[in-house]
N, C-alpha and C positions, 0 to 999 in steps of 0.2 A: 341127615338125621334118621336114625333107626330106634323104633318104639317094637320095647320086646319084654315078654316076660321076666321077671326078677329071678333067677338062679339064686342057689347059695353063694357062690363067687362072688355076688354084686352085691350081699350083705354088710359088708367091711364100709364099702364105700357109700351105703344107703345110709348105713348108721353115723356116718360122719357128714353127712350134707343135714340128717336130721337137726345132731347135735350143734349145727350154724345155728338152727333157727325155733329150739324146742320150747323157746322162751313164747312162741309165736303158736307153737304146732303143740306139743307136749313130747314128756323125754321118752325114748324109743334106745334099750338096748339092744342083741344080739338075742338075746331069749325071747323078748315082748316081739319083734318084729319077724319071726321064726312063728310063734304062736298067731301075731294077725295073720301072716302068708296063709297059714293053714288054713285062714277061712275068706281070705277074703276071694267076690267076684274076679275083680282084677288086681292083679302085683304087679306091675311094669315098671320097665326102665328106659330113660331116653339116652341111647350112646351116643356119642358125636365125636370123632375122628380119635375113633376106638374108647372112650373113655366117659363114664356114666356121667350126665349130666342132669339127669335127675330123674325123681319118681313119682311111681301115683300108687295110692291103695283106694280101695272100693270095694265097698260089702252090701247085698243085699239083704231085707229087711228081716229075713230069716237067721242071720248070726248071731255068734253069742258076744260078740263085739261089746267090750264093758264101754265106751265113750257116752259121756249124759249127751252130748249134741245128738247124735246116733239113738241113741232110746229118746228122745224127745221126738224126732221124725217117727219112728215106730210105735210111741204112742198117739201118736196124731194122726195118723196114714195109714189106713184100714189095707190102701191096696200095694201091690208091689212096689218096689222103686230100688233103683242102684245111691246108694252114699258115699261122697267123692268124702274121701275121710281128709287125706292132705296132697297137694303136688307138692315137691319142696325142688328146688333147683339150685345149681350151684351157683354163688352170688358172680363170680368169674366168668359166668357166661349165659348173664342174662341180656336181653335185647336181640337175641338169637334166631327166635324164634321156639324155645326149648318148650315156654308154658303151653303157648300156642296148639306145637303138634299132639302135646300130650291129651290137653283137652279136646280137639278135634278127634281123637284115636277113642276117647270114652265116648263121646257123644256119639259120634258114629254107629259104636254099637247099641248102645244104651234104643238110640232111633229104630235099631234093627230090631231090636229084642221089644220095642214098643213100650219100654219104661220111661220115667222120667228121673232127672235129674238131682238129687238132693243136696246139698253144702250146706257151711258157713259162713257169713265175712262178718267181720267186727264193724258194729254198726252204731255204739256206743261207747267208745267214742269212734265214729267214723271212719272207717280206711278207705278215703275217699279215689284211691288206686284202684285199691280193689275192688269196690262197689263199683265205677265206670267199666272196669274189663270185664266184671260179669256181667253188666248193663246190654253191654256194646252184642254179649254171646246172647244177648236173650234171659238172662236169668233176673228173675223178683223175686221180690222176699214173697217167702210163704205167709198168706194169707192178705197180702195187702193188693187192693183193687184197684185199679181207675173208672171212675164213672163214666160212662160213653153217651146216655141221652136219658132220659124221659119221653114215657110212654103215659098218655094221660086220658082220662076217658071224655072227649066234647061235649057226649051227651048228658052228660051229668056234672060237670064241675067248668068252671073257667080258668081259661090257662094259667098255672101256676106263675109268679115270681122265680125266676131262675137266671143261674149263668147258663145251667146247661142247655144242648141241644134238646130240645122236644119235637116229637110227633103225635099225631091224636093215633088213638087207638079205631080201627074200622072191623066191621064186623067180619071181615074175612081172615084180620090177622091171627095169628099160632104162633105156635112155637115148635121146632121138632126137636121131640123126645126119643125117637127111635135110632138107638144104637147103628142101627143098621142101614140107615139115611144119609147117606152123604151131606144132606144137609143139617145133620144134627148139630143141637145147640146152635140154631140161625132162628129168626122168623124168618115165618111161610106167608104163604094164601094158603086157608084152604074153604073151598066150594062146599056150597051151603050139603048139609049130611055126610061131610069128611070126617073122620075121627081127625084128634089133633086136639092139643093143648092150647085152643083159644083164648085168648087175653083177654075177648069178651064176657064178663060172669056177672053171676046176677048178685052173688055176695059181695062186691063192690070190693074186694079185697084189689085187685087189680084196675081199679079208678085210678091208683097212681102207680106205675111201677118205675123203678132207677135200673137199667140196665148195668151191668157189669163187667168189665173184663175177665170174666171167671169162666176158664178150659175154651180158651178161643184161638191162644196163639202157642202151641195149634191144637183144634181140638181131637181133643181124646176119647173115643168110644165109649161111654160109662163111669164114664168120670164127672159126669155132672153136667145136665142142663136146664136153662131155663132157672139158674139160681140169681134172684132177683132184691131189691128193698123195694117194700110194697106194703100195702096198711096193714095191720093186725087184725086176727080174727079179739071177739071179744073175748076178755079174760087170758088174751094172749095164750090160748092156746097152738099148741107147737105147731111151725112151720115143715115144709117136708126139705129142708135145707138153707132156707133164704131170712134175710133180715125182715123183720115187719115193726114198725111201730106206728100209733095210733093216727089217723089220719089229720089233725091239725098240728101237731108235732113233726109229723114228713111236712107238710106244707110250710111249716116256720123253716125246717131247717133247708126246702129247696132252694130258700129265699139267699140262702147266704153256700152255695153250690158252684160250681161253674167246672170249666175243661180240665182245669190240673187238679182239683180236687181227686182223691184216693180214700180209700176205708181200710179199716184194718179189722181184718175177724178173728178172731183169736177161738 
């Protein structure tokens, strides 16, 4: 298996593995896929015993790329990212191994270059293939959560109703906010007059917080820490990223909570 940039030579045969499946991908002639190469990040092709067995296109968030999935990520995604737009492979020679290396080949760089990943899968109705293979690489749908535990304050409230896991909050806990802390986006300790994003406050806003799996697998320098569901200030003034709503409301709904529970932010 050799993964290599797409030449014009390999247009003929890119445009006939499209046309298997544009019912799936969308129609891609000789002009439109001439026109994406021009911009995209990566054009590649997978050969296999001389003979292309499929491709990938990828553009970063800066192209003039017309696809709505593609401006839907760029209007939502303030910061850079690579767009896996389609891999298409030839139906004769799949189980190969062909999707595999292609997607190892992006990801790899994508790791290097310290971007993150963006796609599609049909998720209404279900392509439940596809949704396990991207599963299995690590990919979730943008913006949907798993709840990991409950953080709750002892000295002020009794322990909540839940499925979830809980721990009390103690006056040493934090949170690191610093980019530049290996342990960012973790709880700390920190020792009484440390700076640090203590869970201890006195506006009660953090009496209850729902931890989340948000920029932990793996995290990512400035990308987000410490985004939390936790009570609302009053008049639901805005948060600095995190869900809040009012505190016997969080409490009704911890009640009905537990480990496979998810959120969705939109």
């Amino acid at each position: 298996m050799h993964i290599r940039p797409m030449t014009p030579a390999d247009h003929d045969a890119v445009v006939e593995l499209n046309r298997a499946v544009e019912h799936l991908t969308a129609p891609m002639d000789h002009a439109r896929l001439a026109w994406m190469v021009s911009m995209c990040e990566i054009a590649d092709v997978a050969e296999l015993d001389g003979e292309v067995a499929g491709f990938v296109t990828v553009f970063d968030r800066h192209s003039d790329y017309d696809s709505r999935h593609y401006a839907w990520f760029r209007n939502h995604t303030p910061d850079p990212f690579w767009y896996l737009d389609r891999i298409v492979v030839d139906a004769n020679l799949r189980r190969r191994g062909v999707a595999t290396a292609i997607y190892t080949s992006v990801e790899e760089r994508a790791r290097a270059a310290g971007l993150p990943v963006y796609l599609e899968v049909n998720a209404d109705p279900p392509n439940e293939v596809s949704l396990a293979f991207h599963r299995a690489r690590g990919y979730r749908e943008l913006g949907r959560f798993r709840l990991k535990r409950l953080w709750w304050r002892k000295d002020r409230i009794t322990r909540p109703q839940t499925g979830l896991p809980t721990r009390p909050i103690r006056p040493e806990d934090a949170w690191s906010e610093d980019p530049a802390d290996r342990r960012y986006n973790r709880p700390v300790k920190r020792i009484e007059g440390e700076p640090g994003d203590r869970l201890t406050r006195e506006d009660g806003l953090y009496d209850l917080i729902i931890e989340i799996d948000h920029n932990d697998r793996p995290r990512v320098a400035r990308r987000g820490s410490a985004v939390f569901i936790h009570i609302a200030r009053d008049g639901f003034r805005p948060t600095a990223g995190c869900v809040a709503l009012r505190r016997n409301d969080l409490l009704r709904l911890l009640e009905r909570l537990g480990p496979h529970t998810s959120i969705v932010i939109r």
